[in-house]
PDB file of N, CA, C and O in Angstrom, chain B, residues numbered from 101:
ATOM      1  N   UNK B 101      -9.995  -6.697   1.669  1.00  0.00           N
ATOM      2  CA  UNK B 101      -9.464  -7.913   2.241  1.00  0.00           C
ATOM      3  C   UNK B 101     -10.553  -8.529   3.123  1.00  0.00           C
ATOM      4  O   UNK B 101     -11.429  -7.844   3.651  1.00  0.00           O
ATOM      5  N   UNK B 102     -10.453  -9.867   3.257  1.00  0.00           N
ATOM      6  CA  UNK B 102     -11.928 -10.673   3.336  1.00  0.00           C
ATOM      7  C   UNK B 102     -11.347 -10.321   5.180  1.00  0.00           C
ATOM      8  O   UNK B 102     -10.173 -10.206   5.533  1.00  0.00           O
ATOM      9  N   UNK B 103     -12.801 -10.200   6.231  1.00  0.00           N
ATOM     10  CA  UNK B 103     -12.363 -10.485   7.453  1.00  0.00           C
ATOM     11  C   UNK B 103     -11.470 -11.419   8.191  1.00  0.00           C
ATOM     12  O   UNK B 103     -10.847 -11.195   9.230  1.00  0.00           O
ATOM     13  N   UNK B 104     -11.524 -12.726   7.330  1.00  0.00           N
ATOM     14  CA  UNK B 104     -10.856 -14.152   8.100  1.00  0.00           C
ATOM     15  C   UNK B 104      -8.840 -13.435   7.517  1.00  0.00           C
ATOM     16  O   UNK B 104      -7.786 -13.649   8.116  1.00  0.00           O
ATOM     17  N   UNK B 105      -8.992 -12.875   6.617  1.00  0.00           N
ATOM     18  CA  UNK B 105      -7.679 -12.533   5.992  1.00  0.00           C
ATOM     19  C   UNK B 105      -7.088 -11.373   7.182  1.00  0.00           C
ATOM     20  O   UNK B 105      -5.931 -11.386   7.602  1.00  0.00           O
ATOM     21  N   UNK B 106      -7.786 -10.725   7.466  1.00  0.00           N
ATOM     22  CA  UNK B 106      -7.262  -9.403   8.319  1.00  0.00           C
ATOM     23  C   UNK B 106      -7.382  -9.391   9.734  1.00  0.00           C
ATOM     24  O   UNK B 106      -7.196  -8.513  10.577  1.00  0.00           O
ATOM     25  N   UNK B 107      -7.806 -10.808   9.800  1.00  0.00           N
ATOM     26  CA  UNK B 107      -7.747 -11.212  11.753  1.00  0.00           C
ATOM     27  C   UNK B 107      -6.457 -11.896  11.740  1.00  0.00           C
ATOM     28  O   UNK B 107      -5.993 -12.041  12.871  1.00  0.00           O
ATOM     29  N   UNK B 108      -5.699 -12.389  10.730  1.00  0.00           N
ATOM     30  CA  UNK B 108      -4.546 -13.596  11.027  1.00  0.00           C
ATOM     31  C   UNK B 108      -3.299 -11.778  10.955  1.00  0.00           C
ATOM     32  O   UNK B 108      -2.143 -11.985  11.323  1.00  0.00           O
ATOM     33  N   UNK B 109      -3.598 -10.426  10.560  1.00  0.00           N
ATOM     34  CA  UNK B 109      -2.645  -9.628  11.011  1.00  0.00           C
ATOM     35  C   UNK B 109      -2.655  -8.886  12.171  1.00  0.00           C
ATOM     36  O   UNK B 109      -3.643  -8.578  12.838  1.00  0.00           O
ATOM     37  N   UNK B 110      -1.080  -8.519  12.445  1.00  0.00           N
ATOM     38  CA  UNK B 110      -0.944  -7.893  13.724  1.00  0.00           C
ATOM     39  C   UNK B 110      -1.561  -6.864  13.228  1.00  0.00           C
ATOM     40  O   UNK B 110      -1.892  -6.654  12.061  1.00  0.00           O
ATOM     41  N   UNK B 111      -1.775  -5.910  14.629  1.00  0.00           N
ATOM     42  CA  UNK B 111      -2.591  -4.378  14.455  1.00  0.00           C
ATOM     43  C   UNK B 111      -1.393  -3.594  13.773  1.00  0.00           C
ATOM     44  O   UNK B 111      -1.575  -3.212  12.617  1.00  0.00           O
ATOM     45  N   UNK B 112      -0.263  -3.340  14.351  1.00  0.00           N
ATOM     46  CA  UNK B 112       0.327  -2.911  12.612  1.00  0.00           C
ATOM     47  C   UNK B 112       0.464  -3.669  11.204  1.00  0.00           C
ATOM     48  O   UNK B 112       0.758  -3.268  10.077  1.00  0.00           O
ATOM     49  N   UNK B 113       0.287  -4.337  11.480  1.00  0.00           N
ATOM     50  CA  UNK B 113       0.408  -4.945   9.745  1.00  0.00           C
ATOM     51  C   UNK B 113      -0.754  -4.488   9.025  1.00  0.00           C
ATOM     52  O   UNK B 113      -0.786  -4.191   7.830  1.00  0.00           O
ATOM     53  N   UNK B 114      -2.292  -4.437  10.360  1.00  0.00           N
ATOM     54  CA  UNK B 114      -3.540  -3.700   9.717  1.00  0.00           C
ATOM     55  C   UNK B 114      -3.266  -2.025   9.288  1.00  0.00           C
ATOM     56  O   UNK B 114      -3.633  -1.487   8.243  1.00  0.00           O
ATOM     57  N   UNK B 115      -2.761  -1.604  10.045  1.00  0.00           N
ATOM     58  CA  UNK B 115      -2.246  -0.105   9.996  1.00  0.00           C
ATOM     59  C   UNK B 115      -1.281  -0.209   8.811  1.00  0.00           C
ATOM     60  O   UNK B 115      -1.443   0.828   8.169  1.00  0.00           O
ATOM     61  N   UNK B 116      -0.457  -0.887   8.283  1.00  0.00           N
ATOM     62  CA  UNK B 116       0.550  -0.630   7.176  1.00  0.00           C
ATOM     63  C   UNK B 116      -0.339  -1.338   6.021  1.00  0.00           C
ATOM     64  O   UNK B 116       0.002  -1.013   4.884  1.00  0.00           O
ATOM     65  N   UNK B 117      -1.710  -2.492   6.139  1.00  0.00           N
ATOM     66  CA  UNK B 117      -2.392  -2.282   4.812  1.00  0.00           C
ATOM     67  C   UNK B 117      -3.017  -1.402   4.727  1.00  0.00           C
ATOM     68  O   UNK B 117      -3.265  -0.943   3.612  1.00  0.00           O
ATOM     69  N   UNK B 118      -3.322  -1.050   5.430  1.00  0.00           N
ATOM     70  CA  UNK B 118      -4.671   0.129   5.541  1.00  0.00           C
ATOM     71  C   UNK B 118      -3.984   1.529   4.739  1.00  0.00           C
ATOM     72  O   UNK B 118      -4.663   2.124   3.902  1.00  0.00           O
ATOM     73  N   UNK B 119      -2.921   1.875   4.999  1.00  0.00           N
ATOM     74  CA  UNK B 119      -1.998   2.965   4.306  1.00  0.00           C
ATOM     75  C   UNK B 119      -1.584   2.533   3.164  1.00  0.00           C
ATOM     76  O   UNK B 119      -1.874   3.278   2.227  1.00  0.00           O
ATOM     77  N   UNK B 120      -0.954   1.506   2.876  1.00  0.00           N
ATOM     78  CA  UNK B 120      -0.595   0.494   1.259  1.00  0.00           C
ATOM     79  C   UNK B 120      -2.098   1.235   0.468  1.00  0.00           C
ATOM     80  O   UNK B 120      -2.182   2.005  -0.489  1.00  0.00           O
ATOM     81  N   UNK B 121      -3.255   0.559   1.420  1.00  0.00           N
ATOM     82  CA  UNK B 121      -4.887   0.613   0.538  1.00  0.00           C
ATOM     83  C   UNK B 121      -4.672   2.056   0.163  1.00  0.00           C
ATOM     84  O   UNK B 121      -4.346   2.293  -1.000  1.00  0.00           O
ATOM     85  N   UNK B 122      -4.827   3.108   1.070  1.00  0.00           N
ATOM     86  CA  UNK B 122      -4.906   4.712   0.708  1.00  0.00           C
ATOM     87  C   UNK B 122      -4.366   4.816  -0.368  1.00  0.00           C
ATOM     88  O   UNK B 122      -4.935   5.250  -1.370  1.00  0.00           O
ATOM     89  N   UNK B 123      -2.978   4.364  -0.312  1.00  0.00           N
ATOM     90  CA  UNK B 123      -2.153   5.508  -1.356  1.00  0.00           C
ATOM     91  C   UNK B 123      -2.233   4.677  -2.665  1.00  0.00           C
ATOM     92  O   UNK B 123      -1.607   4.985  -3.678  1.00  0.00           O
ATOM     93  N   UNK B 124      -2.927   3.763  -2.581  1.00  0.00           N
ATOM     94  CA  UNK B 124      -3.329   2.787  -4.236  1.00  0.00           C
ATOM     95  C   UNK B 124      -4.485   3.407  -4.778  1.00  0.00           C
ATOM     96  O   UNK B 124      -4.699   3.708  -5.953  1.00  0.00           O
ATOM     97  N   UNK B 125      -5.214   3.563  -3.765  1.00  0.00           N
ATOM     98  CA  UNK B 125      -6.871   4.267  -3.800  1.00  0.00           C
ATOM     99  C   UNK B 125      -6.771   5.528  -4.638  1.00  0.00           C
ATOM    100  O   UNK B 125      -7.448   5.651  -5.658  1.00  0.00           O
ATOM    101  N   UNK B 126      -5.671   6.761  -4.087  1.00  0.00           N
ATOM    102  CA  UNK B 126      -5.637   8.250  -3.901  1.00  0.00           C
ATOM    103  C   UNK B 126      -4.666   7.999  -5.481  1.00  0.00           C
ATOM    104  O   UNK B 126      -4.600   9.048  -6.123  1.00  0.00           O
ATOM    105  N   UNK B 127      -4.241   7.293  -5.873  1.00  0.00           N
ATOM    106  CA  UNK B 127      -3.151   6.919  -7.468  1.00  0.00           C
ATOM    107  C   UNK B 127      -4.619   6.281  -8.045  1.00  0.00           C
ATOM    108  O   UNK B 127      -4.382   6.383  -9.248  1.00  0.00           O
ATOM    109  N   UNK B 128      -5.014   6.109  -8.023  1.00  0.00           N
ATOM    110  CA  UNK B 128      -6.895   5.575  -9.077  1.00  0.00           C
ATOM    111  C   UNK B 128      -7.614   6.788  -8.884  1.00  0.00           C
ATOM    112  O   UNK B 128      -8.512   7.011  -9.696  1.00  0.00           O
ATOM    113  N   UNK B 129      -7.426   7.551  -8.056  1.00  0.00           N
ATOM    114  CA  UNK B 129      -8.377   8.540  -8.500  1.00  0.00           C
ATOM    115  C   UNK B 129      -7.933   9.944  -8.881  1.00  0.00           C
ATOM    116  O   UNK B 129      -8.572  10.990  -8.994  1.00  0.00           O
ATOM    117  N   UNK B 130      -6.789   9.687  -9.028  1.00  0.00           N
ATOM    118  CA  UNK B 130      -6.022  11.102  -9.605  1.00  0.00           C
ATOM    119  C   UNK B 130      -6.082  11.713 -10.811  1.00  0.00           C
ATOM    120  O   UNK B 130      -5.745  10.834 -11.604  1.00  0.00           O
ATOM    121  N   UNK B 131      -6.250  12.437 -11.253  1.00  0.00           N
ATOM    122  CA  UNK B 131      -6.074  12.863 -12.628  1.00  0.00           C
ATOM    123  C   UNK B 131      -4.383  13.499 -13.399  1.00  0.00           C
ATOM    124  O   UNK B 131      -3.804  14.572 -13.571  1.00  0.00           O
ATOM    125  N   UNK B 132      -4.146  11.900 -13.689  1.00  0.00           N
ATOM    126  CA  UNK B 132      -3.003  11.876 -14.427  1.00  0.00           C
ATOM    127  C   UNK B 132      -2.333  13.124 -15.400  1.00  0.00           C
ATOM    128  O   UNK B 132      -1.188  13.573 -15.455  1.00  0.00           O
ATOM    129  N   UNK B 133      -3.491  13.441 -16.081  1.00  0.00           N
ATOM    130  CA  UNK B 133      -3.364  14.351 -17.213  1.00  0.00           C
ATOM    131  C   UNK B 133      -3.024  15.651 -16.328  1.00  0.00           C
ATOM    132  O   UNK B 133      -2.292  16.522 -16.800  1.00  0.00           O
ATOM    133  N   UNK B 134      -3.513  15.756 -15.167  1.00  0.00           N
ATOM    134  CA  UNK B 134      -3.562  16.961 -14.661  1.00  0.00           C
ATOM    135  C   UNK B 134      -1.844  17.542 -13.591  1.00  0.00           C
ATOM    136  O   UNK B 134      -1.218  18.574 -13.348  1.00  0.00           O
ATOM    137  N   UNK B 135      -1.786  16.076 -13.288  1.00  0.00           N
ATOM    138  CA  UNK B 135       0.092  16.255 -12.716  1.00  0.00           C
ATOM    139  C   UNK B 135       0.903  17.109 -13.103  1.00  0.00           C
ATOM    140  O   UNK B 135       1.220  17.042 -14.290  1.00  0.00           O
ATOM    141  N   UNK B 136       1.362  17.924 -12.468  1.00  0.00           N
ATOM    142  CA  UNK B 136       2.941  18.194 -12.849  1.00  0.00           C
ATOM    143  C   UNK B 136       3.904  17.459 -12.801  1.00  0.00           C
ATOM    144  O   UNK B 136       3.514  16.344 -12.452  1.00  0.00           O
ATOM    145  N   UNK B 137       5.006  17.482 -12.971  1.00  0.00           N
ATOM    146  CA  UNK B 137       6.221  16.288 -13.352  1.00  0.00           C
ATOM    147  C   UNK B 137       6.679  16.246 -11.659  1.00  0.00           C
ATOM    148  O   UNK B 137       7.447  15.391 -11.216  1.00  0.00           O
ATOM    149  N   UNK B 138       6.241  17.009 -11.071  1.00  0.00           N
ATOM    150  CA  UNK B 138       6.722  17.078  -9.190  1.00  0.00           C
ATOM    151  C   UNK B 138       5.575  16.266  -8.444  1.00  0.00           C
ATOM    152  O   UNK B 138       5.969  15.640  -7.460  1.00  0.00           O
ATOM    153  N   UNK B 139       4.244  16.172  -8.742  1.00  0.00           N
ATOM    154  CA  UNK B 139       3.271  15.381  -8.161  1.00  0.00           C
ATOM    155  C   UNK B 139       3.400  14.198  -8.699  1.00  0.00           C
ATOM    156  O   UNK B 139       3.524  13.271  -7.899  1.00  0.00           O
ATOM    157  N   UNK B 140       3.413  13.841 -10.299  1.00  0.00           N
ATOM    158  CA  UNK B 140       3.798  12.731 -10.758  1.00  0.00           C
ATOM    159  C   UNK B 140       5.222  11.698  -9.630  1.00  0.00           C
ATOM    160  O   UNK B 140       5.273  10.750  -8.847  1.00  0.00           O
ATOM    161  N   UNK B 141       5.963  12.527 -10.158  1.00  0.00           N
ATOM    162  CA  UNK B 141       7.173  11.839  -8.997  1.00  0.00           C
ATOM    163  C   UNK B 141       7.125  11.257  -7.493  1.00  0.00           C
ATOM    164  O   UNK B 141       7.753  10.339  -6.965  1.00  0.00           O
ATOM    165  N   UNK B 142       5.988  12.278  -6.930  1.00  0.00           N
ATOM    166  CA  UNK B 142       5.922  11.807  -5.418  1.00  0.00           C
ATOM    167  C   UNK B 142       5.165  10.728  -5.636  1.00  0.00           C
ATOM    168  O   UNK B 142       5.589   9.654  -5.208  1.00  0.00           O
ATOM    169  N   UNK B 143       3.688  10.775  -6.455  1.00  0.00           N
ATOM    170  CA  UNK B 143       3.359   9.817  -6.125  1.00  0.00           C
ATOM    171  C   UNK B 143       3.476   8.357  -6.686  1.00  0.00           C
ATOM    172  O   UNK B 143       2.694   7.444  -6.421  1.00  0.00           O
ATOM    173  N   UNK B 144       4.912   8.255  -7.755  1.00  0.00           N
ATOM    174  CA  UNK B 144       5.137   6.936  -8.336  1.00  0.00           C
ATOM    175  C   UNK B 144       5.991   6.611  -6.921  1.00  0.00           C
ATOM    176  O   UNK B 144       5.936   5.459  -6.490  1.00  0.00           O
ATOM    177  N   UNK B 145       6.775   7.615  -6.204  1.00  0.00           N
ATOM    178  CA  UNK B 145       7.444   7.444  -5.179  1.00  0.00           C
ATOM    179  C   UNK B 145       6.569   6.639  -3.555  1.00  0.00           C
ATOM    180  O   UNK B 145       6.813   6.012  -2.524  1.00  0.00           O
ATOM    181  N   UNK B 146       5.494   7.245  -4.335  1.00  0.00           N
ATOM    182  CA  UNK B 146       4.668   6.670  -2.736  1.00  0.00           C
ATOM    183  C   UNK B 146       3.925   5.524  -3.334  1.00  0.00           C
ATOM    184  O   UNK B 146       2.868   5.293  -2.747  1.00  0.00           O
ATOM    185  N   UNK B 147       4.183   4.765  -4.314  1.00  0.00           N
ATOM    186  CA  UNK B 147       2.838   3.825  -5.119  1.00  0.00           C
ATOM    187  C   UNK B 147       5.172   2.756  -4.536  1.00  0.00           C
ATOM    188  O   UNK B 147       5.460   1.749  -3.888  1.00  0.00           O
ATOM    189  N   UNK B 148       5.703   3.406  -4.992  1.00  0.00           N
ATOM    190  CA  UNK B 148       7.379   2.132  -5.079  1.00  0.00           C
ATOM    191  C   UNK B 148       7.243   1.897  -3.340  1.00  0.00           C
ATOM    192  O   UNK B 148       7.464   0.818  -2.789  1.00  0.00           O
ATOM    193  N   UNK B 149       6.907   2.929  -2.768  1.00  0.00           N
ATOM    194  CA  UNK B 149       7.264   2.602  -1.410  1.00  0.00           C
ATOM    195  C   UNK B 149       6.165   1.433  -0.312  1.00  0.00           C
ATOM    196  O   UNK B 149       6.243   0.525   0.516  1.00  0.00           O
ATOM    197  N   UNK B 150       5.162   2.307  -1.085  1.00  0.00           N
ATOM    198  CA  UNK B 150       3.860   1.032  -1.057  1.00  0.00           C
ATOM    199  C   UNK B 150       3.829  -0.417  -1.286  1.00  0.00           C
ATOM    200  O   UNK B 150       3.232  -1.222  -0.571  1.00  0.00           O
ATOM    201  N   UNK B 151       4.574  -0.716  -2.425  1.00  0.00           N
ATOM    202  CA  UNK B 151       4.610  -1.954  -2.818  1.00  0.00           C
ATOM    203  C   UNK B 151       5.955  -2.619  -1.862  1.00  0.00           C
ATOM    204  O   UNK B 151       5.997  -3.834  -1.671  1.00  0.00           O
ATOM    205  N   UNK B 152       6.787  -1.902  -1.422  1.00  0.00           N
ATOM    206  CA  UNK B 152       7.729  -2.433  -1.024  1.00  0.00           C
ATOM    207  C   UNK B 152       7.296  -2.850  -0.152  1.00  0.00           C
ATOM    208  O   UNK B 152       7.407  -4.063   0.029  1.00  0.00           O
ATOM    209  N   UNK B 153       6.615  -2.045   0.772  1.00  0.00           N
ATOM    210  CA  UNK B 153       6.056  -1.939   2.301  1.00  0.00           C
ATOM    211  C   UNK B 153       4.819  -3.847   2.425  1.00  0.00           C
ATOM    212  O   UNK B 153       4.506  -4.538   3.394  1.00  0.00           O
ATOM    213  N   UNK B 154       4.595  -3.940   1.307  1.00  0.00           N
ATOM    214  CA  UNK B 154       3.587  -5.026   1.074  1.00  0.00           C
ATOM    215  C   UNK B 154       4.122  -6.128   0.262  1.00  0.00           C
ATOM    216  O   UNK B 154       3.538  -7.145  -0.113  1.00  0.00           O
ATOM    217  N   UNK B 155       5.457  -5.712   0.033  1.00  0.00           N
ATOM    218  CA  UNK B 155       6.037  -7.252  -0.173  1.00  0.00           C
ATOM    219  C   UNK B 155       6.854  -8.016   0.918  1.00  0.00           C
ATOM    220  O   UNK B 155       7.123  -9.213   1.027  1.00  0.00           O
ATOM    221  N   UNK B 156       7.177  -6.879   1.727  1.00  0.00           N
ATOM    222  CA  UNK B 156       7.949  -7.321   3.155  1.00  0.00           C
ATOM    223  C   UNK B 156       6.380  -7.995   3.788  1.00  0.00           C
ATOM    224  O   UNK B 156       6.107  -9.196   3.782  1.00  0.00           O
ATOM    225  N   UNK B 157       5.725  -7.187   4.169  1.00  0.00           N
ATOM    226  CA  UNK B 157       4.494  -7.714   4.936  1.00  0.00           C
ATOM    227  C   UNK B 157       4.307  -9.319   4.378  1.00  0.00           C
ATOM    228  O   UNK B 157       4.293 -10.255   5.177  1.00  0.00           O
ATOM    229  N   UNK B 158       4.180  -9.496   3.068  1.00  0.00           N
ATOM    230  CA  UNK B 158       3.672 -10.664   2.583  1.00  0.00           C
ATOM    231  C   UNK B 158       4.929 -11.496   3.076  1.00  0.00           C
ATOM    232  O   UNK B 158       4.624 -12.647   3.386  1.00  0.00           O
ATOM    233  N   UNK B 159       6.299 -11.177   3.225  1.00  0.00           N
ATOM    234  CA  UNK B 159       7.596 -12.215   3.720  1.00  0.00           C
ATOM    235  C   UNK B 159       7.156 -12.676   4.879  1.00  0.00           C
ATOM    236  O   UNK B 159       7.243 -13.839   5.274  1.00  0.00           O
ATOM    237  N   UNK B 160       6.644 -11.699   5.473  1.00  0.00           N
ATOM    238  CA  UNK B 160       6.465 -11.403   7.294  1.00  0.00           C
ATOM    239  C   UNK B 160       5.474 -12.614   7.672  1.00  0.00           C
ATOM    240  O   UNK B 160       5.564 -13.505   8.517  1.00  0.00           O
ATOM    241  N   UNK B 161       4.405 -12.267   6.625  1.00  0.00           N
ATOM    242  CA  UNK B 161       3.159 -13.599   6.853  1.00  0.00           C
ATOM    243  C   UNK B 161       3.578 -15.240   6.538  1.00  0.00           C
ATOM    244  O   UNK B 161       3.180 -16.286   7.049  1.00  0.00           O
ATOM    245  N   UNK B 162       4.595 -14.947   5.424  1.00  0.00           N
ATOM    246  CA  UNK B 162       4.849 -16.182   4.734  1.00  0.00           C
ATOM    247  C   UNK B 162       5.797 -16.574   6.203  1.00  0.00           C
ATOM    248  O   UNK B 162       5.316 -17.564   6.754  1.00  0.00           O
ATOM    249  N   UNK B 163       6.986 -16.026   6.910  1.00  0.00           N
ATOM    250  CA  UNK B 163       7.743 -16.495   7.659  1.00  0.00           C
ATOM    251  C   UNK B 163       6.694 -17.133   8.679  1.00  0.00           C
ATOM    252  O   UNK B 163       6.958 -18.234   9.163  1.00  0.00           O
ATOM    253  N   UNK B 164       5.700 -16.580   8.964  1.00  0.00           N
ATOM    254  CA  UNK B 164       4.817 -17.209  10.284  1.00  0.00           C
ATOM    255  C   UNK B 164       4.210 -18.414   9.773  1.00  0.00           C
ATOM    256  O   UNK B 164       3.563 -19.158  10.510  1.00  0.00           O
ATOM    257  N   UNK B 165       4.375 -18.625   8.638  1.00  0.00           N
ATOM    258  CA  UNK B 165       3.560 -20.102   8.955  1.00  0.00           C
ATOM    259  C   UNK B 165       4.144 -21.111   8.406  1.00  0.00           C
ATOM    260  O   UNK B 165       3.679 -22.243   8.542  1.00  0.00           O
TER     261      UNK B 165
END
């Protein structure tokens, strides 16, 4: 995210992309093939919770202006 983009958020909203970023990052570098059906699950669970977490944020920005 460009600097001028990540000065218009609050310091949590930086802290809740910054965690969104991780757990998108840590799902690209996983080895799919290698999952069990229990790691698979958590982490489609943490990729649904992610996106949720960053579509509220994007409401949050859209309400401020």
């Amino acid at each position: 995210m460009p600097d001028s983009l990540r000065a218009r958020l609050s310091p949590t909203q930086q802290t809740r992309y910054d965690a969104d970023a991780r757990a998108l990052a840590q799902s690209r570098i996983a080895d799919l093939a290698a999952l069990g059906s229990a790691s698979s699950i958590v982490m489609i669970e943490s990729l649904r919770s992610s996106l949720d977490d960053a579509l509220r944020m994007i409401g949050e920005l859209i309400d401020r202006t």
